[in-house]
N, CA, C and O atoms as a Tinker XYZ file with bonds, in Angstrom:
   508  protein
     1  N     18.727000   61.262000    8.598000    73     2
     2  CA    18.226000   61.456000    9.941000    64     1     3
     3  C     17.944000   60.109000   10.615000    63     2     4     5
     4  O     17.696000   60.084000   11.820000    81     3
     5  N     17.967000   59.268000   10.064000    73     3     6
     6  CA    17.350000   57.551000   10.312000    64     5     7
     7  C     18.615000   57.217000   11.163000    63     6     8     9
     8  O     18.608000   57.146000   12.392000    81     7
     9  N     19.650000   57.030000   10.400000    73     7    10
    10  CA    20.853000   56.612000   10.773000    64     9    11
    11  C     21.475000   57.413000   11.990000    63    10    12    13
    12  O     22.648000   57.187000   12.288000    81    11
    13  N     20.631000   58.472000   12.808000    73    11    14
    14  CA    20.993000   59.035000   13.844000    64    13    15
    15  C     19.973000   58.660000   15.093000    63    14    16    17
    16  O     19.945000   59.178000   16.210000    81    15
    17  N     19.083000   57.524000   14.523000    73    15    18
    18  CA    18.571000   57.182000   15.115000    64    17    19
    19  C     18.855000   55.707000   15.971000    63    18    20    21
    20  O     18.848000   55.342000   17.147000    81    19
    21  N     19.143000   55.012000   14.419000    73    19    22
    22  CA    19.361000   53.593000   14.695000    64    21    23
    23  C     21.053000   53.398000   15.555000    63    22    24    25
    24  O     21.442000   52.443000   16.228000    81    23
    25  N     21.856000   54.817000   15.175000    73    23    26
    26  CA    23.335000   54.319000   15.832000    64    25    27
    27  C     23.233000   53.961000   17.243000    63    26    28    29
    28  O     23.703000   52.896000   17.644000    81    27
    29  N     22.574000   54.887000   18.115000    73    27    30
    30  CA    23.123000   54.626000   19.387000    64    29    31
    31  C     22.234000   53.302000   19.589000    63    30    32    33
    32  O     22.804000   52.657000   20.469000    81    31
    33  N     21.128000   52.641000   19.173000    73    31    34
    34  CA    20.658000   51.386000   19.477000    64    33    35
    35  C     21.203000   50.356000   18.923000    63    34    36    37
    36  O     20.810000   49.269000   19.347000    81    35
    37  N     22.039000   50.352000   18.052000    73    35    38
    38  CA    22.854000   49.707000   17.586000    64    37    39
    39  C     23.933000   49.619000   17.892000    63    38    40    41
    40  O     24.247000   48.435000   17.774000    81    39
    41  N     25.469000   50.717000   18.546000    73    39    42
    42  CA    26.019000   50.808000   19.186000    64    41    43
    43  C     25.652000   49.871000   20.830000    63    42    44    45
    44  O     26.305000   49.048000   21.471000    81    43
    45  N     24.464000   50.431000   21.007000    73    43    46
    46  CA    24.492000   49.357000   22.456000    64    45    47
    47  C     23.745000   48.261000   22.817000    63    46    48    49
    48  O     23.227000   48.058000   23.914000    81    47
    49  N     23.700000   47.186000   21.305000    73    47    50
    50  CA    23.315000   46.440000   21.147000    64    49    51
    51  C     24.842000   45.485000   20.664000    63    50    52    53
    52  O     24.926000   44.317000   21.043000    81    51
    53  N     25.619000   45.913000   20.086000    73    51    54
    54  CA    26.902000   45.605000   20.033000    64    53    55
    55  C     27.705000   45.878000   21.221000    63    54    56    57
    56  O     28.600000   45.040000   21.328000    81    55
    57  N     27.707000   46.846000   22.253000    73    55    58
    58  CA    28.107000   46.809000   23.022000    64    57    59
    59  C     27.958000   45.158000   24.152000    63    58    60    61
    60  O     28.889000   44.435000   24.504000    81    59
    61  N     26.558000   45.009000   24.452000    73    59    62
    62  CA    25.915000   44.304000   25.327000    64    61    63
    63  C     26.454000   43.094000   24.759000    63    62    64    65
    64  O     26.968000   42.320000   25.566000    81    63
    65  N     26.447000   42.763000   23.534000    73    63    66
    66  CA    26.662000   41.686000   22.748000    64    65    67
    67  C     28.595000   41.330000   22.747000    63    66    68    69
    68  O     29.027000   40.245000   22.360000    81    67
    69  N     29.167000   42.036000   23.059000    73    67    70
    70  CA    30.526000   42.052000   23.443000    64    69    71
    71  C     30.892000   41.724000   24.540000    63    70    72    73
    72  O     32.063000   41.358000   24.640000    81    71
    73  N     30.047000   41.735000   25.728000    73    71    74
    74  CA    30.462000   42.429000   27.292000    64    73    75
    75  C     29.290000   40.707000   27.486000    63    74    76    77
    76  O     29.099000   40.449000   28.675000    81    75
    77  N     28.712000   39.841000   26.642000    73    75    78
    78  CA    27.691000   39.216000   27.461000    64    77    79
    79  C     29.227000   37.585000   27.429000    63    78    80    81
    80  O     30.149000   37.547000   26.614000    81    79
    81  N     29.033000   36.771000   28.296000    73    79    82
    82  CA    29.913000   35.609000   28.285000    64    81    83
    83  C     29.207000   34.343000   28.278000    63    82    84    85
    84  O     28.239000   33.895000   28.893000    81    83
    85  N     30.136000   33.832000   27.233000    73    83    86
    86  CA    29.627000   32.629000   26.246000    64    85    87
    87  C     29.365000   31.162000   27.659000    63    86    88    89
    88  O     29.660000   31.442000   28.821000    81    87
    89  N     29.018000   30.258000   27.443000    73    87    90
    90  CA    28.762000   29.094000   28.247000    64    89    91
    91  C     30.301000   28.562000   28.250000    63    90    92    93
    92  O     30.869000   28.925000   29.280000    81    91
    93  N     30.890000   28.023000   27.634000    73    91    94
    94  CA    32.093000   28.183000   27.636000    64    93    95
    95  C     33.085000   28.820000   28.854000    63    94    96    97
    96  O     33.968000   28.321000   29.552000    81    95
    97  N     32.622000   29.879000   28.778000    73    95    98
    98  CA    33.712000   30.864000   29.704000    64    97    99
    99  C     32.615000   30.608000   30.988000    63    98   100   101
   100  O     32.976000   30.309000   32.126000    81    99
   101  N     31.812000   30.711000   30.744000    73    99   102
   102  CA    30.920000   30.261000   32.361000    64   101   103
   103  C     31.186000   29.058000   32.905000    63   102   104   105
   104  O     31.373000   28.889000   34.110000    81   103
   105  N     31.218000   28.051000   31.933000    73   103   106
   106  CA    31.902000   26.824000   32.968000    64   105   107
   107  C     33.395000   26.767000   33.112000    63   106   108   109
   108  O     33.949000   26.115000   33.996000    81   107
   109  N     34.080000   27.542000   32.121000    73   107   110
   110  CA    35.676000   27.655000   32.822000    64   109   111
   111  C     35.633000   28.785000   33.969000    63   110   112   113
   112  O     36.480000   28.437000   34.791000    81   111
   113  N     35.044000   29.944000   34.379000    73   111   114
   114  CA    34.440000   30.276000   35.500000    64   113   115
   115  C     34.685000   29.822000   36.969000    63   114   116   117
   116  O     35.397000   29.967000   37.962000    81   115
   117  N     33.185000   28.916000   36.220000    73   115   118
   118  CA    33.061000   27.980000   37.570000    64   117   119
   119  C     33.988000   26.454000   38.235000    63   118   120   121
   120  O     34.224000   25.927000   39.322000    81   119
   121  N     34.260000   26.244000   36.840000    73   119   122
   122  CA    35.787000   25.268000   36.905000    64   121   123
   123  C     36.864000   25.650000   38.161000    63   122   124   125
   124  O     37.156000   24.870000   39.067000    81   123
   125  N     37.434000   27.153000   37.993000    73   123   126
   126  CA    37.718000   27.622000   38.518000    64   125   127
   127  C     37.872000   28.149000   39.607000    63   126   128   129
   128  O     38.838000   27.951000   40.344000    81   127
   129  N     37.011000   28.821000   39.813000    73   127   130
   130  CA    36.009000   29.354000   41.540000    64   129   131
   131  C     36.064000   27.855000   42.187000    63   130   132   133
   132  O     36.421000   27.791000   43.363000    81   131
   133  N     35.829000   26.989000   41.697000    73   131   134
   134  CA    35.346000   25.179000   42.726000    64   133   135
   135  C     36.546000   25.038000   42.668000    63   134   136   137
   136  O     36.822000   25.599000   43.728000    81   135
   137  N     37.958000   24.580000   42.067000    73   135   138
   138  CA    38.973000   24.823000   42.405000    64   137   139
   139  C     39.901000   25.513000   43.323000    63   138   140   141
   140  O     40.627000   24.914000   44.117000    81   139
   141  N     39.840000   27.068000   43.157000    73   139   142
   142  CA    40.174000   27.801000   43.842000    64   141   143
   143  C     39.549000   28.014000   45.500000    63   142   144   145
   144  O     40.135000   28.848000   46.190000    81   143
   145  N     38.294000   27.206000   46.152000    73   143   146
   146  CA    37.923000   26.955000   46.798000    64   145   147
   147  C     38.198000   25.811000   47.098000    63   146   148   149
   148  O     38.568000   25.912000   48.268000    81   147
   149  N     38.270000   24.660000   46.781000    73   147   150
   150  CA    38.763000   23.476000   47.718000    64   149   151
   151  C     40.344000   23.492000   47.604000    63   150   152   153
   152  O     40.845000   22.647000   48.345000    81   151
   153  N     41.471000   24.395000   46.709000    73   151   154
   154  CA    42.738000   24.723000   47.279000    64   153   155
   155  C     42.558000   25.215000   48.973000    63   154   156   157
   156  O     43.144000   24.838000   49.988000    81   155
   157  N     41.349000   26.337000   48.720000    73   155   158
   158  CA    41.229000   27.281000   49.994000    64   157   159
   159  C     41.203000   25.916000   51.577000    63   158   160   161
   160  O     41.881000   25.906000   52.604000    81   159
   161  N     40.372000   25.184000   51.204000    73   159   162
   162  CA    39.831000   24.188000   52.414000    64   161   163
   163  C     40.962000   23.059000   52.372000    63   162   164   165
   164  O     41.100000   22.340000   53.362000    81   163
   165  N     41.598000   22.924000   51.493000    73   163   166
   166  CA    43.114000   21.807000   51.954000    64   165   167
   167  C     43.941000   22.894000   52.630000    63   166   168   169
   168  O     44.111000   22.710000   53.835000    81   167
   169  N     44.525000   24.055000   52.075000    73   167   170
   170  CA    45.137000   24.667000   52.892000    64   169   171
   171  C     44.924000   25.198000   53.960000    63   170   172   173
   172  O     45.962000   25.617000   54.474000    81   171
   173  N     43.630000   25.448000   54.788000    73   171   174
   174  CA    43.014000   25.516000   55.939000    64   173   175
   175  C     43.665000   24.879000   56.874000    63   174   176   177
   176  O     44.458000   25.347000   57.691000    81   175
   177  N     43.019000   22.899000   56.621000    73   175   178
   178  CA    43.083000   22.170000   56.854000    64   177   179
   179  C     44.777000   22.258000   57.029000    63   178   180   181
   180  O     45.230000   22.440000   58.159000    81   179
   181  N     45.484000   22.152000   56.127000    73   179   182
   182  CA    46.893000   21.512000   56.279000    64   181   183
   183  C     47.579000   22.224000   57.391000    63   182   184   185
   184  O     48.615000   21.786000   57.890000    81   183
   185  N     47.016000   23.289000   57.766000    73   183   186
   186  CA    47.301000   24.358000   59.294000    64   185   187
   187  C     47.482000   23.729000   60.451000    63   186   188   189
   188  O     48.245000   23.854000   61.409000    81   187
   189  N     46.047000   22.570000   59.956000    73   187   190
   190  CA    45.529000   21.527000   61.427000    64   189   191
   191  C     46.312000   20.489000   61.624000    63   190   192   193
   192  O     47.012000   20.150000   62.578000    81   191
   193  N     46.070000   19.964000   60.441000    73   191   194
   194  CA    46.740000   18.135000   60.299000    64   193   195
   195  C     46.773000   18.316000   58.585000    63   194   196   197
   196  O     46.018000   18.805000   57.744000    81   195
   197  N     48.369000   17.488000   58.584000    73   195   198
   198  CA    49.012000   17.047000   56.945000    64   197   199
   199  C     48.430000   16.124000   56.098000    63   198   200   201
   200  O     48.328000   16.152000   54.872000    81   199
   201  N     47.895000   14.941000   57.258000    73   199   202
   202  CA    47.147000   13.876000   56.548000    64   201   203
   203  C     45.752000   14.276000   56.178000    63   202   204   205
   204  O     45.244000   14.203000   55.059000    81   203
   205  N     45.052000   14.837000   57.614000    73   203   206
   206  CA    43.617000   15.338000   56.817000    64   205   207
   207  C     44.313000   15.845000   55.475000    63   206   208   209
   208  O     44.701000   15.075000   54.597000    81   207
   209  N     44.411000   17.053000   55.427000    73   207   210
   210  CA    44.638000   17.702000   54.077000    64   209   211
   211  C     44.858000   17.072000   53.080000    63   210   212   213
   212  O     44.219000   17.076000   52.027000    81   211
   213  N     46.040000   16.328000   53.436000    73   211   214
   214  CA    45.993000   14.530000   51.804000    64   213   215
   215  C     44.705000   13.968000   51.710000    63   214   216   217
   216  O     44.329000   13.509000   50.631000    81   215
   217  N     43.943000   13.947000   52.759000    73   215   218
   218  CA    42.334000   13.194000   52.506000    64   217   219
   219  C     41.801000   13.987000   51.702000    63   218   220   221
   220  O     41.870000   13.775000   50.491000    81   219
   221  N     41.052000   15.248000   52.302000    73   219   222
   222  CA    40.871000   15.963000   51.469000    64   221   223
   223  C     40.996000   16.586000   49.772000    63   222   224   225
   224  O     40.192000   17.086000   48.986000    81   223
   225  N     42.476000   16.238000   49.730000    73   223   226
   226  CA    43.023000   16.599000   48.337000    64   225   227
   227  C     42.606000   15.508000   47.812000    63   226   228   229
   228  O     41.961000   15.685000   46.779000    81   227
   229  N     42.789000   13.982000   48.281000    73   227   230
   230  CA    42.229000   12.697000   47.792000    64   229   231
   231  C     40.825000   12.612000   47.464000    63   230   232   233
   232  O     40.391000   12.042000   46.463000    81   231
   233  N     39.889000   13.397000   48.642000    73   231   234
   234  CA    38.572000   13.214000   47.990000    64   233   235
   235  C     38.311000   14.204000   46.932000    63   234   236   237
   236  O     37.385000   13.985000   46.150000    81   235
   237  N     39.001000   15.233000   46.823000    73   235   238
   238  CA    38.498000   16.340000   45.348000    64   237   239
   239  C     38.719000   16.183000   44.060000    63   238   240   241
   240  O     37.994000   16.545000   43.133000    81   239
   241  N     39.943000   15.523000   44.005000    73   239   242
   242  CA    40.546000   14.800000   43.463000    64   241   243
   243  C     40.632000   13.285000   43.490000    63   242   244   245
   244  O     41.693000   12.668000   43.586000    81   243
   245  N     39.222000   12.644000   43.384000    73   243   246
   246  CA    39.419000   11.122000   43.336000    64   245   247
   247  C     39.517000   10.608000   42.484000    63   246   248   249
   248  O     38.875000   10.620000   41.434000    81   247
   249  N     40.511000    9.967000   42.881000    73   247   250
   250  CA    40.757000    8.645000   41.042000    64   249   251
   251  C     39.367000    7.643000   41.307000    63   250   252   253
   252  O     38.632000    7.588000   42.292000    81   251
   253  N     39.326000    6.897000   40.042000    73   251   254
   254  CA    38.351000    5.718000   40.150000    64   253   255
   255  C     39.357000    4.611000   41.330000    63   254   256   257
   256  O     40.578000    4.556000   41.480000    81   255
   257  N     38.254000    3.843000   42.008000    73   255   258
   258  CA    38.469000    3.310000   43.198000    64   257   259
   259  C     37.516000    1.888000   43.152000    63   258   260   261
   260  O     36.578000    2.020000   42.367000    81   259
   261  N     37.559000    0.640000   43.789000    73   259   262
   262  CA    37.322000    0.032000   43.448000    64   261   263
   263  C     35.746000   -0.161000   44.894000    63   262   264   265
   264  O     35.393000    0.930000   45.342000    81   263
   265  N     35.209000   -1.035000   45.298000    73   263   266
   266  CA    34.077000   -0.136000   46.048000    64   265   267
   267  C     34.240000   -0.603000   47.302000    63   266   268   269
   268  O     33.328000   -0.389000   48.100000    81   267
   269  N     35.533000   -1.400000   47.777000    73   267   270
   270  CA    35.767000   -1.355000   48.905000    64   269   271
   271  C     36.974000   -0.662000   49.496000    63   270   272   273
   272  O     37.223000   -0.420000   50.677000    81   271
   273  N     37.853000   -0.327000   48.100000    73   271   274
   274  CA    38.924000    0.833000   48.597000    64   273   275
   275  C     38.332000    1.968000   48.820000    63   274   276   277
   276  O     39.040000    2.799000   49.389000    81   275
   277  N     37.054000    2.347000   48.511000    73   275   278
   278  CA    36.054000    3.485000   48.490000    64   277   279
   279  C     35.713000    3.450000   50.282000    63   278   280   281
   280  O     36.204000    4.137000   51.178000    81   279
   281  N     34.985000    2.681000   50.319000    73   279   282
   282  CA    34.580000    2.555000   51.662000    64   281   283
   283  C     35.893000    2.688000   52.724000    63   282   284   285
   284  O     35.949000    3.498000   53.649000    81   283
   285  N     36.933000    1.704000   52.370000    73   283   286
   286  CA    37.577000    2.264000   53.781000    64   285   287
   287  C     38.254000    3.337000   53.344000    63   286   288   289
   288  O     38.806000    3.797000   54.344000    81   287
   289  N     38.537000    4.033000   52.351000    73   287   290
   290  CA    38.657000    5.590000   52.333000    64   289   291
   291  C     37.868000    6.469000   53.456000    63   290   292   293
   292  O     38.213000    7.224000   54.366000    81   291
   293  N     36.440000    5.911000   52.849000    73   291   294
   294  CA    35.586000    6.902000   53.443000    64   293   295
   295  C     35.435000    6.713000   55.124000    63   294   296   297
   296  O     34.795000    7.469000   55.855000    81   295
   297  N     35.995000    5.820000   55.438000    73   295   298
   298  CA    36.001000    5.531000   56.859000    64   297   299
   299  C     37.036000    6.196000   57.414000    63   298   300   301
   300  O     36.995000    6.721000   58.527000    81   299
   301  N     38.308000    6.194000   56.408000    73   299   302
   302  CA    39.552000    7.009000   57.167000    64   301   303
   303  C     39.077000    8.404000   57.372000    63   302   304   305
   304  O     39.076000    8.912000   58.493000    81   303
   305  N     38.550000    9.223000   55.983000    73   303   306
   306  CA    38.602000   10.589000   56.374000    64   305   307
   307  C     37.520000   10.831000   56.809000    63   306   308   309
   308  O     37.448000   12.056000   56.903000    81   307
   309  N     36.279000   10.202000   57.258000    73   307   310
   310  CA    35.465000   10.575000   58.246000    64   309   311
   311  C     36.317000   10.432000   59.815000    63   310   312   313
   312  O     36.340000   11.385000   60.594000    81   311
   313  N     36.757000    9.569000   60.018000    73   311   314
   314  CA    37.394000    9.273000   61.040000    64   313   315
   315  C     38.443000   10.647000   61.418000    63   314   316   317
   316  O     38.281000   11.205000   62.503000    81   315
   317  N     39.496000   11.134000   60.471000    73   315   318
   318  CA    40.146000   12.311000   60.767000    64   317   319
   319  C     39.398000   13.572000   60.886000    63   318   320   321
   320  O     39.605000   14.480000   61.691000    81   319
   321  N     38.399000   13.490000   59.868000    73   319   322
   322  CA    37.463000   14.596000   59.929000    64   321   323
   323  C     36.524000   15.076000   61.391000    63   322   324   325
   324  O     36.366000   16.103000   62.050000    81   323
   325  N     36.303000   14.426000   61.402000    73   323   326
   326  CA    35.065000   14.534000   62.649000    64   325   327
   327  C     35.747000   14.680000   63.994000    63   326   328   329
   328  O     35.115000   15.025000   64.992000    81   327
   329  N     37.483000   14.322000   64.017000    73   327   330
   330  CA    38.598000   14.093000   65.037000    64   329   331
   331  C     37.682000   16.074000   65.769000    63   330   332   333
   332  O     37.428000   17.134000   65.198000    81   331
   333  N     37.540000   15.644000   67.004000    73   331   334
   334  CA    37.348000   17.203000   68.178000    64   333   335
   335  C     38.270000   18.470000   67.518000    63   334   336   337
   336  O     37.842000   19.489000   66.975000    81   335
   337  N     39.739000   18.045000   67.756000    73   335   338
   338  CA    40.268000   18.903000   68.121000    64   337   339
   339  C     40.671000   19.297000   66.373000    63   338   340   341
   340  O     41.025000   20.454000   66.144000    81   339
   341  N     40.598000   18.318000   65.229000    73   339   342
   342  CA    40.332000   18.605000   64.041000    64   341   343
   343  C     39.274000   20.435000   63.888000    63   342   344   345
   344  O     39.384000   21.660000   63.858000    81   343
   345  N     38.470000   19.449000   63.849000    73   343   346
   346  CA    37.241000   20.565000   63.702000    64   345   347
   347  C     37.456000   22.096000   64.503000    63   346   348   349
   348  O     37.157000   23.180000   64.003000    81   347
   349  N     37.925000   21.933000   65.578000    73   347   350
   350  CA    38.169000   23.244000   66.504000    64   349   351
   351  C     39.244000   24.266000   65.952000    63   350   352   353
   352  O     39.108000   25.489000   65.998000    81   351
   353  N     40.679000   23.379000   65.256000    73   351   354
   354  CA    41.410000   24.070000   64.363000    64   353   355
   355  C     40.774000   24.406000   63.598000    63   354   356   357
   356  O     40.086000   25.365000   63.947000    81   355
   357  N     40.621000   24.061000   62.575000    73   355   358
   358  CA    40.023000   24.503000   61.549000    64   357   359
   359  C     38.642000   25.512000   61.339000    63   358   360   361
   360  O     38.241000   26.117000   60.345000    81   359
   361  N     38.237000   25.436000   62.394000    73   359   362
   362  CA    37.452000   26.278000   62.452000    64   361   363
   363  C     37.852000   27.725000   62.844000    63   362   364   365
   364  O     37.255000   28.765000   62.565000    81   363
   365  N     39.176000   27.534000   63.664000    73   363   366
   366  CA    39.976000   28.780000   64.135000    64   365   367
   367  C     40.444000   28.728000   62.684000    63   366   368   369
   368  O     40.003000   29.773000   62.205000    81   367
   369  N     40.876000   28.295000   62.055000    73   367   370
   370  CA    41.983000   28.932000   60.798000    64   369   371
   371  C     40.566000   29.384000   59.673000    63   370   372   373
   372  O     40.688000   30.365000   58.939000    81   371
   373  N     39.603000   28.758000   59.670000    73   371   374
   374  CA    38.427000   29.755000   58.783000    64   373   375
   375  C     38.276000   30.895000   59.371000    63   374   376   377
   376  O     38.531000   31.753000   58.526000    81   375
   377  N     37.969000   31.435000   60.475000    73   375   378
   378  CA    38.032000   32.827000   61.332000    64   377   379
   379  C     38.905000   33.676000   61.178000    63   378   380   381
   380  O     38.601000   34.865000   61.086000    81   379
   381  N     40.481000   33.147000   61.100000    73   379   382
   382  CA    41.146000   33.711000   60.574000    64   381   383
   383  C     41.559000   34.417000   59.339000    63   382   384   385
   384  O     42.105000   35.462000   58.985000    81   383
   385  N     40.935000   33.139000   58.766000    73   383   386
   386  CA    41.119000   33.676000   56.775000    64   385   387
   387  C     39.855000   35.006000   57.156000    63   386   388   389
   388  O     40.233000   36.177000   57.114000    81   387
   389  N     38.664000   34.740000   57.445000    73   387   390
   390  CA    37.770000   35.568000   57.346000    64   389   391
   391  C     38.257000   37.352000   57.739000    63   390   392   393
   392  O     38.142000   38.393000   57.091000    81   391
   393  N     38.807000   37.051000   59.059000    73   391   394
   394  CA    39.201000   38.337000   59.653000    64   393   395
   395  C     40.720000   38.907000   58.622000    63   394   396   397
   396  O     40.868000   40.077000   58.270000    81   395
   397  N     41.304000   38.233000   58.427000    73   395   398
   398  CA    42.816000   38.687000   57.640000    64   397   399
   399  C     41.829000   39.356000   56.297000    63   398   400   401
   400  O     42.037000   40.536000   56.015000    81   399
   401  N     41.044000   38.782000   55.701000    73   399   402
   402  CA    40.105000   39.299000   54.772000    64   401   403
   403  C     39.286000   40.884000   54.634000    63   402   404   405
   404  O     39.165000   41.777000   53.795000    81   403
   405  N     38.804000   40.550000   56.128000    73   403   406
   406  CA    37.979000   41.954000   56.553000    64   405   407
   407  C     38.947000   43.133000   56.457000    63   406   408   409
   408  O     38.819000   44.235000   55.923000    81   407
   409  N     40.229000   42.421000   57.320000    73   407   410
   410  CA    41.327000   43.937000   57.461000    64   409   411
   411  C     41.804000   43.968000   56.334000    63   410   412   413
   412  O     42.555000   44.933000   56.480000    81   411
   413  N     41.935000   43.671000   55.383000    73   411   414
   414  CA    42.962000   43.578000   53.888000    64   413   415
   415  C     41.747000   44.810000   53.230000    63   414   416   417
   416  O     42.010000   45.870000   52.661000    81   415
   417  N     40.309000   44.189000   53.566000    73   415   418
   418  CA    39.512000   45.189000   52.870000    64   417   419
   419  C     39.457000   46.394000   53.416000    63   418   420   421
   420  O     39.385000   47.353000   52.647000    81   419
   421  N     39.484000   46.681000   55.207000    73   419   422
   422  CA    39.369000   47.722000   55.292000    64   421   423
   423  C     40.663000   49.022000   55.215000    63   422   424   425
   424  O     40.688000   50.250000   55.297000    81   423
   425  N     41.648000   47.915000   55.010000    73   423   426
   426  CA    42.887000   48.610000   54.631000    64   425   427
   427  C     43.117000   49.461000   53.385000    63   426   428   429
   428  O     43.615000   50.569000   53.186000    81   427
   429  N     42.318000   48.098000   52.287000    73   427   430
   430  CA    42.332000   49.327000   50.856000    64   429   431
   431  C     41.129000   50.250000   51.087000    63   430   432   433
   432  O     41.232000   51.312000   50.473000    81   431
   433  N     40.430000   50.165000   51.546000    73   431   434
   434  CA    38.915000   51.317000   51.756000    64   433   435
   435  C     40.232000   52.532000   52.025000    63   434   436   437
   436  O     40.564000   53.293000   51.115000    81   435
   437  N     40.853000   52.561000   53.319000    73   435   438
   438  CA    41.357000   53.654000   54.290000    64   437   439
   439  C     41.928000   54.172000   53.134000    63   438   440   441
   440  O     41.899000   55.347000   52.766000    81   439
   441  N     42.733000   52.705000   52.284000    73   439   442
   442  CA    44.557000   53.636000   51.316000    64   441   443
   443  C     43.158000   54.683000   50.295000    63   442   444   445
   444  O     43.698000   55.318000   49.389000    81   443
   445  N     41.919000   54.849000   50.344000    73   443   446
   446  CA    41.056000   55.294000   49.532000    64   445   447
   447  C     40.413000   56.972000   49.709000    63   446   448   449
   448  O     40.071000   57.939000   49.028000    81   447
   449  N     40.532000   56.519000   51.111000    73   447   450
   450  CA    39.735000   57.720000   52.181000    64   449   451
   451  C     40.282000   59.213000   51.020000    63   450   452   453
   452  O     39.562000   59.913000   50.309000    81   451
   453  N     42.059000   59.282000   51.263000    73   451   454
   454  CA    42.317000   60.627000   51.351000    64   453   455
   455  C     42.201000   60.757000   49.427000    63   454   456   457
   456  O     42.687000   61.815000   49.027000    81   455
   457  N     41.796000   60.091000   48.610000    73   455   458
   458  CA    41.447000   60.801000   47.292000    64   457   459
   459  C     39.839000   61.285000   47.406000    63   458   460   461
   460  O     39.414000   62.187000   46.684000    81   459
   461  N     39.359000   60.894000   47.959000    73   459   462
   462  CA    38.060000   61.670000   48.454000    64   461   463
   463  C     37.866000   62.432000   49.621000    63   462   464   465
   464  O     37.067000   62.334000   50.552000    81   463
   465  N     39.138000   63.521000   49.254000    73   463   466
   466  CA    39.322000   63.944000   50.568000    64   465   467
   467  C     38.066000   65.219000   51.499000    63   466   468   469
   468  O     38.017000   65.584000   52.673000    81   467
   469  N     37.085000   65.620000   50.084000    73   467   470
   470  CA    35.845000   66.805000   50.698000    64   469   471
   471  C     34.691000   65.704000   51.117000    63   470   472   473
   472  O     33.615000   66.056000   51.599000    81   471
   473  N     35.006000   64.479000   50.901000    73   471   474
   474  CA    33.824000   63.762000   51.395000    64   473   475
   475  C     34.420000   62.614000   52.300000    63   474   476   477
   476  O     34.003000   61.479000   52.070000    81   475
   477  N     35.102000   62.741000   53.036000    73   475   478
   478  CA    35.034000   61.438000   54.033000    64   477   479
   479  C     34.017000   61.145000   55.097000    63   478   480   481
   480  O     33.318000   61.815000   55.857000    81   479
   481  N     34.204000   59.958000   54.859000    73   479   482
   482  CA    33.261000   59.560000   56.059000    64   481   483
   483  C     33.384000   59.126000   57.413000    63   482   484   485
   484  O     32.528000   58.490000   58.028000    81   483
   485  N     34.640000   59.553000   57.905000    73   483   486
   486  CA    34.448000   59.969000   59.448000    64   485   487
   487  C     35.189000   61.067000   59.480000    63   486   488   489
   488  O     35.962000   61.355000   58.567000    81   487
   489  N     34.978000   61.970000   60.812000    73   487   490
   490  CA    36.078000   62.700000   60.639000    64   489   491
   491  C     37.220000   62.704000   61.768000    63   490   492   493
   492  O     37.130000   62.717000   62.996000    81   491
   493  N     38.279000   62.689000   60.943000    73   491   494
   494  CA    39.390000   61.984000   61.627000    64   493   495
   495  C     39.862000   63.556000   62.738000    63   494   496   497
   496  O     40.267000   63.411000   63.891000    81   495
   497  N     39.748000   64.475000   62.297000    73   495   498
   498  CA    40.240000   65.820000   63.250000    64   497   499
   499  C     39.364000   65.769000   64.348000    63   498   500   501
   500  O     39.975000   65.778000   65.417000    81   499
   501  N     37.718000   65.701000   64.486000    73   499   502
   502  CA    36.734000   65.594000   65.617000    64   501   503
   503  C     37.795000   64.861000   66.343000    63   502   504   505
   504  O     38.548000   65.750000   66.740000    81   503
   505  N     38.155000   63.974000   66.643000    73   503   506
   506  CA    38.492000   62.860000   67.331000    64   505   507
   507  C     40.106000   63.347000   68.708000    63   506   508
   508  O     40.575000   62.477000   69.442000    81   507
């Protein structure tokens, strides 16, 4: 009778212990995600201007630099960066990613609607 006790706490103590992720996989994770995000912001960018975007890829990717090739680095891509009509693109092409995003989601919601077809949530015949 013991052993019908201890299984299922033991079962989901092995479970939890399967399903939990090592430090390891948390910083390949996050390795990742920071990667896959400054791809996101060069390719933004490269919408606007080719060279920003080489800055960019240059600063995420910086080699060692010596501390005045550093500085006028940092003078160039502040200089492209901060450019008006820079910033105004790019700020249109983040809006964009955002909205192409929203509709992609509300597209799979809809492809969703008709398997829940006694419970939707609007109704499309009222209309």
């Amino acid at each position: 009778m013991r052993i019908f006790q201890t299984a299922p706490l033991l079962s989901a103590a092995l479970l939890l212990a399967a399903c939990a992720i090592t430090p390891e996989q948390r910083v390949a994770r996050d390795a990742a995600q920071k990667k896959y995000e400054q791809d996101l912001q060069v390719s933004l960018a490269s919408q606007c201007d080719k060279e920003t975007a080489e800055l960019m890829r240059e600063q995420f990717d910086s080699p060692p630099r010596s501390e005045k090739e550093q500085k006028a680095f940092r003078l160039r891509y502040i200089d492209k960066v901060s450019d008006p009509m820079f910033q105004a693109c790019y700020k249109l092409a983040w809006q964009n990613y955002i909205a192409r995003q929203e509709l992609e989601r509300a597209r799979y919601y809809h492809d969703w609607d008709g398997f829940y077809y006694p419970f939707r949530r609007y109704c499309y015949y009222c209309w």
